[in-house]
VEXNU-652501 format. One line per 10 residues: their letters; for each residue x negated, y, z negated of N, C-alpha, C. Coordinates in nm, 3 decimals, decimal comma. Atoms other than C-alpha are relative to their C-alpha. Last residue first. Layout:
BEGIN
A> X:Y:Z:X:Y:Z:X:Y:Z ~ ...
END
This chain:
BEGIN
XXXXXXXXXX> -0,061:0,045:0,099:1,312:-1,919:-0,501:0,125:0,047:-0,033 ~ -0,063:-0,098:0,071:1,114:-1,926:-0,192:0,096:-0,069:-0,126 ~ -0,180:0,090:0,050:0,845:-2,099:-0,167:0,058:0,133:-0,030 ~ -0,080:-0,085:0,043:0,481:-1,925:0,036:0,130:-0,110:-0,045 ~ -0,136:0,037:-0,052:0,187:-2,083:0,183:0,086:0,067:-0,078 ~ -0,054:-0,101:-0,086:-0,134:-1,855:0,146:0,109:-0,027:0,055 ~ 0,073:0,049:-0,106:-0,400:-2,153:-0,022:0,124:0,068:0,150 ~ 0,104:-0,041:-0,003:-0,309:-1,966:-0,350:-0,123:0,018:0,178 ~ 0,096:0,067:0,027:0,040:-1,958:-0,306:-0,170:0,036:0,015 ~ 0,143:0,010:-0,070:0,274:-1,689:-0,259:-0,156:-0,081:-0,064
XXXXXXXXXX> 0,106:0,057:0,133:0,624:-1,713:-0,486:-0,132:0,001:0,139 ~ 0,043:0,149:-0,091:0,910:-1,571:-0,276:-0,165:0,017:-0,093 ~ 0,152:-0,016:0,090:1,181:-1,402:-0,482:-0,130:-0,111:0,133 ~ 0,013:0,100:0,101:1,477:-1,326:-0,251:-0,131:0,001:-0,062 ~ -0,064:0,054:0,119:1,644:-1,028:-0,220:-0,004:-0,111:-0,031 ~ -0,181:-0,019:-0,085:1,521:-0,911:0,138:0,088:-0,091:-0,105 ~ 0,027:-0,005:-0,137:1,123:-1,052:-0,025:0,180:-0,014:0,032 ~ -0,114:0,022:-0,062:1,105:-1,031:-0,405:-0,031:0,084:0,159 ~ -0,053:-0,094:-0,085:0,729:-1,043:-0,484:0,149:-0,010:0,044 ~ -0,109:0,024:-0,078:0,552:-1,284:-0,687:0,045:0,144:0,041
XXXXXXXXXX> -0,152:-0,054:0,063:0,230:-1,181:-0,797:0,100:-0,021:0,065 ~ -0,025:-0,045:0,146:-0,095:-1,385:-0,729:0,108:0,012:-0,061 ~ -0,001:0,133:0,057:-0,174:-1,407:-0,388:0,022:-0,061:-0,139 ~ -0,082:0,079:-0,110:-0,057:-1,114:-0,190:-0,055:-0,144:-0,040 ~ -0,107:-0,021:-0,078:-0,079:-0,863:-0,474:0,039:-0,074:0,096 ~ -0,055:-0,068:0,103:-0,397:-0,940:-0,683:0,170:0,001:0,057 ~ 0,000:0,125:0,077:-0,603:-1,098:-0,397:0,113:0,002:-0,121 ~ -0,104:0,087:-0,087:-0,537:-0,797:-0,215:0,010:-0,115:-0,047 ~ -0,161:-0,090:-0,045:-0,611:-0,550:-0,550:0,056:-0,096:0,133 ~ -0,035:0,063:0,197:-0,985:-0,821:-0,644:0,176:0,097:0,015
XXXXXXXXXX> -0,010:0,156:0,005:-1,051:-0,738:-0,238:0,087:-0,032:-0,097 ~ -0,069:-0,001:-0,083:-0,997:-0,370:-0,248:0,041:-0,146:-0,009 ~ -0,137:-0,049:0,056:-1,232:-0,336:-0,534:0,142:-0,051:0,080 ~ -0,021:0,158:0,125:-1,483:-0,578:-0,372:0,085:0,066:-0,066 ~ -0,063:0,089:-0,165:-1,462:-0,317:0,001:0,025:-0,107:-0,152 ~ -0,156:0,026:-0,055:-1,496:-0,036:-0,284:0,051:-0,093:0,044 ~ -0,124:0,059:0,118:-1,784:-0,170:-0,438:0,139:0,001:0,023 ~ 0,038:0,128:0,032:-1,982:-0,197:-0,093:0,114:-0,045:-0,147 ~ -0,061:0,083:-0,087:-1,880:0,142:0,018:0,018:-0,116:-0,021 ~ 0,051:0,074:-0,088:-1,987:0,318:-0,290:0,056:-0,100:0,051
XXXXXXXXXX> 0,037:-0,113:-0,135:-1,793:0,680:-0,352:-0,117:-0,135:0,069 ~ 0,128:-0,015:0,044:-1,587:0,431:-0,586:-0,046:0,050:0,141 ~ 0,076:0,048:-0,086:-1,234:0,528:-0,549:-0,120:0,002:-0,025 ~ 0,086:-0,072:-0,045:-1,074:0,525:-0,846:-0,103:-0,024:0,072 ~ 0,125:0,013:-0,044:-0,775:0,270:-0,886:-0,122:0,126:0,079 ~ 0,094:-0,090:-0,012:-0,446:0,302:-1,086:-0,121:-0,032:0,001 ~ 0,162:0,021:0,049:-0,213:0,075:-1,175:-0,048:0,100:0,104 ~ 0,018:0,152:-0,002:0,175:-0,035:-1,118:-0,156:0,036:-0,056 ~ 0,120:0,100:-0,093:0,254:0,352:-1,059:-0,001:-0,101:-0,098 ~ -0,011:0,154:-0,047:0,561:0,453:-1,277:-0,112:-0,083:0,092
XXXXXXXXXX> -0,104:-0,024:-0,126:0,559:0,841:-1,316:0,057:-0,097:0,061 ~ -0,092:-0,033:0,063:0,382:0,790:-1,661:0,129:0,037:0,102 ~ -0,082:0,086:0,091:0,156:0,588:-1,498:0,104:0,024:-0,049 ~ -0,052:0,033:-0,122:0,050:0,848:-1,242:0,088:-0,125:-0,073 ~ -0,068:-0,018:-0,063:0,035:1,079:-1,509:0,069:-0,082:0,099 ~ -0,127:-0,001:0,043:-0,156:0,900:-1,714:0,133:0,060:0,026 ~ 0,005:0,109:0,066:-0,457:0,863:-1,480:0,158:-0,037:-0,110 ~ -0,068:0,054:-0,094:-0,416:1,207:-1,365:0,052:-0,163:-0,035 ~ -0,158:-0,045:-0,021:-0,460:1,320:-1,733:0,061:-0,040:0,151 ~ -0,095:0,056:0,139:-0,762:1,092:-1,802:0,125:0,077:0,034
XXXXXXXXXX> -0,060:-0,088:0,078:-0,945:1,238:-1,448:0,128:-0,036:-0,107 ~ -0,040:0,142:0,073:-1,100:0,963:-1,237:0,014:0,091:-0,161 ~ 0,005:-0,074:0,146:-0,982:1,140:-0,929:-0,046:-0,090:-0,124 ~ 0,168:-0,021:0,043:-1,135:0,971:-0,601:-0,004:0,069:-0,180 ~ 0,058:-0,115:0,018:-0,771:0,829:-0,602:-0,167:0,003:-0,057 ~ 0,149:0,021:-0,053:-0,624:0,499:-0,495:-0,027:0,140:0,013 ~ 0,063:-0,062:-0,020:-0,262:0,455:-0,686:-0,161:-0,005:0,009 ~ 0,120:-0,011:0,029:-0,100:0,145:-0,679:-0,023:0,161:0,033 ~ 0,106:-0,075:-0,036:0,279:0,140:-0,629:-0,163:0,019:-0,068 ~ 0,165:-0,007:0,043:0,491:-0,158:-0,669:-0,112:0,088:0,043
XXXXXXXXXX> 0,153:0,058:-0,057:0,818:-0,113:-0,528:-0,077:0,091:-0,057 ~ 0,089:0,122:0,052:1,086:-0,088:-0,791:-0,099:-0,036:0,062 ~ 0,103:-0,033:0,118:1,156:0,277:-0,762:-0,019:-0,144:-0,024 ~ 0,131:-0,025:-0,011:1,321:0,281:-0,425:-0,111:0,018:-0,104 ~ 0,030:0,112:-0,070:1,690:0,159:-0,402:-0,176:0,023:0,001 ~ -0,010:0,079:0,049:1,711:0,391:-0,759:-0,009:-0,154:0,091 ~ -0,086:0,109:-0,110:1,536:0,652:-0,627:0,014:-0,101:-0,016 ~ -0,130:-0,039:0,000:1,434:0,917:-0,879:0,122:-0,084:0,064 ~ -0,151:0,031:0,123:1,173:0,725:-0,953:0,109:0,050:-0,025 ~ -0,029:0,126:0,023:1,054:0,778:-0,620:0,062:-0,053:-0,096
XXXXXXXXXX> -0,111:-0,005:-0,111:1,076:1,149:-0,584:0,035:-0,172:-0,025 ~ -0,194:-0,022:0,074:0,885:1,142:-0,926:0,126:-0,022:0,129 ~ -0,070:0,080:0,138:0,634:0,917:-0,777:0,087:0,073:-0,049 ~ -0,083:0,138:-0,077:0,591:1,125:-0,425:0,065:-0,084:-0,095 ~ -0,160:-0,020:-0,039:0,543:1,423:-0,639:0,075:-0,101:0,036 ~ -0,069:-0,030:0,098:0,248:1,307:-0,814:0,118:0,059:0,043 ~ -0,015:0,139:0,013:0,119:1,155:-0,461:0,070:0,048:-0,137 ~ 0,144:0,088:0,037:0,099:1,482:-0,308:0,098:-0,094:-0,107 ~ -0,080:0,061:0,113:0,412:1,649:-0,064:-0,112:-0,111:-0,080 ~ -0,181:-0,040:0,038:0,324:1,921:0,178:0,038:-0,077:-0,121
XXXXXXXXXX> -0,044:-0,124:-0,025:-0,113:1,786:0,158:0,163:-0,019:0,004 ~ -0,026:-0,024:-0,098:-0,220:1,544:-0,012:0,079:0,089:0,002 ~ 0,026:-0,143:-0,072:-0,429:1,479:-0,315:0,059:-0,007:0,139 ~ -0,023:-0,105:0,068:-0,315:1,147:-0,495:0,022:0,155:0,036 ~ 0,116:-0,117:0,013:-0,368:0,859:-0,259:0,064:0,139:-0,088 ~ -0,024:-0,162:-0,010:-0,104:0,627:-0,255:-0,144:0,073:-0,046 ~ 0,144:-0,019:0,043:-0,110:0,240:-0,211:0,000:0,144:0,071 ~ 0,030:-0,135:0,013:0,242:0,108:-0,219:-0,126:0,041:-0,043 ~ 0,084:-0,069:0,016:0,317:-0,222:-0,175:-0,014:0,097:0,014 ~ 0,017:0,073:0,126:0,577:-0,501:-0,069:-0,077:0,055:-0,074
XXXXXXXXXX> 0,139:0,068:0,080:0,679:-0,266:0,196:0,004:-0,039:-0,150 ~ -0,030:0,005:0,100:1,089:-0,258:0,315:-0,211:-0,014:-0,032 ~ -0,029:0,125:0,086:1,076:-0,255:0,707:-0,054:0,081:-0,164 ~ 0,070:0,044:0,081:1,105:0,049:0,935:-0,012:-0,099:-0,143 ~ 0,015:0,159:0,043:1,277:0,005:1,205:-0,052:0,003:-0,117 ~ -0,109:0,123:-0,004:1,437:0,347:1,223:0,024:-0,107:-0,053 ~ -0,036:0,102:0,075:1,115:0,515:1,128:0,074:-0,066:-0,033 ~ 0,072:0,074:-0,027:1,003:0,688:1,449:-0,008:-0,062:-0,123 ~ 0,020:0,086:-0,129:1,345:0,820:1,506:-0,098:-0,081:0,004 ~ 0,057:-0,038:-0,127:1,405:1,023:1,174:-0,047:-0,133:0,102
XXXXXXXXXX> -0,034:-0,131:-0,081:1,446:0,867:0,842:-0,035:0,035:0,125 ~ -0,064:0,024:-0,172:1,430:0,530:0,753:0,047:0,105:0,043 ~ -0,087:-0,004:0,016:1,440:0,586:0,378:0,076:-0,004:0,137 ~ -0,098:0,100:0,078:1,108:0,417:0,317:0,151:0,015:0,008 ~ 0,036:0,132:-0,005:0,942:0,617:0,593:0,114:-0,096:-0,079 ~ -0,095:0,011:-0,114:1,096:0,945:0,530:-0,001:-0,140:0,047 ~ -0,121:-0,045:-0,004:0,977:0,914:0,183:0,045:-0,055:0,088 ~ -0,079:0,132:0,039:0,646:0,803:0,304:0,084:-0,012:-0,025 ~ 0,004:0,100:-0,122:0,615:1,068:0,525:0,001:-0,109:-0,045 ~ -0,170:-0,072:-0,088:0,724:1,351:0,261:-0,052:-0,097:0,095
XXXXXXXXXX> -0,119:0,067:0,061:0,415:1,170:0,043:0,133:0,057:0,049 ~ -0,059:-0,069:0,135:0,179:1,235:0,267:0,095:-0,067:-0,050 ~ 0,045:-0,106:0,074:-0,023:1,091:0,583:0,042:0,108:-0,110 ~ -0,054:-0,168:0,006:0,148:0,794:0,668:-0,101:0,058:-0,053 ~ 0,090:-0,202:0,041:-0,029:0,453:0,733:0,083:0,123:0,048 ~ -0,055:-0,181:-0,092:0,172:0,127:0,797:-0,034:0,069:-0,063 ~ 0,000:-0,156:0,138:-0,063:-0,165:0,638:0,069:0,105:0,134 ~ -0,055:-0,016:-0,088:0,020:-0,573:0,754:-0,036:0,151:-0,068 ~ -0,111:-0,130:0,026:-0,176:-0,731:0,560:0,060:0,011:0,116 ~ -0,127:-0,010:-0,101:-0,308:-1,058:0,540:0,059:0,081:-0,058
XXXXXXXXXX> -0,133:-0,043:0,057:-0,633:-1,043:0,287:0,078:0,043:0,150 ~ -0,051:0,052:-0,060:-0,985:-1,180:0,451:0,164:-0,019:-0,028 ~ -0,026:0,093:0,116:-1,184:-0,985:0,211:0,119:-0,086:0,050 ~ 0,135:0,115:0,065:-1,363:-0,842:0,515:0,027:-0,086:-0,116 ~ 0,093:0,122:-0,117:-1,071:-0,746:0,722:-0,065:-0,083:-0,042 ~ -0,096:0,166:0,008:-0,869:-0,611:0,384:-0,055:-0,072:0,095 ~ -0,011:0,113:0,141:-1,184:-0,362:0,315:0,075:-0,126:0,037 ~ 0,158:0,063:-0,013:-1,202:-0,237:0,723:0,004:-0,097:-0,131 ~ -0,050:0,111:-0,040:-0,826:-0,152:0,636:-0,120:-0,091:0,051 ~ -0,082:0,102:0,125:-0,932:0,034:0,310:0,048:-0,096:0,141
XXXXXXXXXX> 0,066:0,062:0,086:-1,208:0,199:0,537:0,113:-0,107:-0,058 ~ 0,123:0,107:-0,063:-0,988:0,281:0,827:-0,064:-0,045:-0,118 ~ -0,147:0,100:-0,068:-0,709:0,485:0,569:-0,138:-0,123:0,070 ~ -0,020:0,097:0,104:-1,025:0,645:0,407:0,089:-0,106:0,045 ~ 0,127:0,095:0,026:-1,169:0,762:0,760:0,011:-0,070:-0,111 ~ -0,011:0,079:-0,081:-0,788:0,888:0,819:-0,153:-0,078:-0,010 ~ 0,080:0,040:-0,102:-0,770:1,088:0,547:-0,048:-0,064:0,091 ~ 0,021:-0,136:-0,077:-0,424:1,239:0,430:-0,149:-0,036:0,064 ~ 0,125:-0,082:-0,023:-0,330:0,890:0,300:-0,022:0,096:0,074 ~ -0,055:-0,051:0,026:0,043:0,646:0,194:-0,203:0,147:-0,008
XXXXXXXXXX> 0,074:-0,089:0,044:-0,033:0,357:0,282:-0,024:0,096:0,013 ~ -0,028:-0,191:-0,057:0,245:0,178:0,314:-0,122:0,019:-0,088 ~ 0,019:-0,079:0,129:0,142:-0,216:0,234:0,045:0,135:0,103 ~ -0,053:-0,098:-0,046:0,317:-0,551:0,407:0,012:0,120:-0,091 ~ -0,050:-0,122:0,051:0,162:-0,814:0,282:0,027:0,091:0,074 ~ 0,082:-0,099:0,106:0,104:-1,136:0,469:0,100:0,082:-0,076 ~ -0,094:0,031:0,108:0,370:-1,321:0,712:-0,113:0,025:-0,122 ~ 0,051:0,061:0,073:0,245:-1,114:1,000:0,078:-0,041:-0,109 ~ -0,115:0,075:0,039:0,388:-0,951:1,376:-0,142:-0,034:-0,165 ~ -0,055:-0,027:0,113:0,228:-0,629:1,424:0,098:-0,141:-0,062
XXXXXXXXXX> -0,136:0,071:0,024:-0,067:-0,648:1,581:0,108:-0,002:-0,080 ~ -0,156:-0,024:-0,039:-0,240:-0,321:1,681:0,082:-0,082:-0,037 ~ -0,065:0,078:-0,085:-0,653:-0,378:1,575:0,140:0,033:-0,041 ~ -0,073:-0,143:-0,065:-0,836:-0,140:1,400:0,103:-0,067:0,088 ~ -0,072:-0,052:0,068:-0,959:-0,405:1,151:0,088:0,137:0,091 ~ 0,128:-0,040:0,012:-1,055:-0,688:1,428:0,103:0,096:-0,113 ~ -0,069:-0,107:-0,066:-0,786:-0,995:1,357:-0,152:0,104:-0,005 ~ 0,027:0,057:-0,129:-0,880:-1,336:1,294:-0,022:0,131:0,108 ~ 0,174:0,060:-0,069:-0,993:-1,355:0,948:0,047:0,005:0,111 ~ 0,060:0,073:0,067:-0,666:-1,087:0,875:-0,094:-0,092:0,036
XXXXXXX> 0,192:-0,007:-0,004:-0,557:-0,739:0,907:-0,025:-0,165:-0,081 ~ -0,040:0,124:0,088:-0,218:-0,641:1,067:-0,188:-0,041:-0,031 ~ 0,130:0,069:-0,004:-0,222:-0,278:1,154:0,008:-0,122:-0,051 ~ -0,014:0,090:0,057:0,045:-0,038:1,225:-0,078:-0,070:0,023 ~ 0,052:0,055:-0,037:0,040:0,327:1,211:-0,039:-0,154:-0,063 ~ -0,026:0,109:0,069:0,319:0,608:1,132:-0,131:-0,116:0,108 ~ 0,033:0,110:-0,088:0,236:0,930:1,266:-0,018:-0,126:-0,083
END
């Protein structure tokens, strides 16, 4: 079940809209109270997302490759924020499946794991994640983790957008280049 959420000062976080000129993240989670939290986080740090939620890494797959009927439309995310432990297909699979995929190994994947285990940690790197973030079990640091990662990605780093580069300003206007 693919789920779409646009999250920014205007929006509530559970809220349905889907049009936005934000980020556009797959998030890629087997728990649905973590999924809500991280979109509760982008509400309060007033970050324009847009986040489609799968529950594994065989649903992001299908996702990114527009498989099956309820991912036809599915657009290109500027982001990848994967959870590690899931069930049929876990996040260390999802990255090798990904770097295997040469239209699919340049988006930017974060990993967001409770693991904070030195060999996951270099694994997920060594599979290509962008960085690696352990969930803090407190609510309050998380929601400022989350923040300092949307601030990071939708204001910050350029992004090629349908092959062009588009540069995202501080004050949230956008050039393309």
């Amino acid at each position: 079940m693919s789920q779409r959420t646009r999250h920014d000062e205007s929006s509530e976080p559970a809220g349905m809209n889907t049009a936005t000129s934000g980020l556009l993240i797959l998030l890629a989670e087997d728990e649905p109270a973590d999924a809500h939290l991280l979109c509760v986080a982008l509400h309060e740090n007033r970050i324009e997302a847009e986040v489609q939620h799968v529950f594994d890494g065989r649903e992001a797959l299908e996702y990114l490759r527009r498989q099956g009927g309820r991912f036809a439309e599915a657009q290109r995310p500027d982001l990848i924020l994967l959870d590690l432990n899931m069930p049929r297909m876990d996040g260390r699979e999802f990255l090798a499946a990904l770097q295997d995929d040469v239209s699919l190994r340049e988006i930017p994947v974060v990993v967001l794991s409770t693991s904070e285990v030195e060999r996951d940690v270099l694994a997920a790197h060594r599979l290509g994640a962008a960085g690696y973030i352990a969930k803090s079990p407190d609510v309050g640091v998380f929601i400022e983790e989350i923040g300092r990662l949307g601030d990071y990605w939708s204001r910050l780093v350029r992004l090629p957008h349908n092959g062009e580069w588009v540069l995202r300003e501080q004050d949230g206007s956008e050039t393309k280049r």
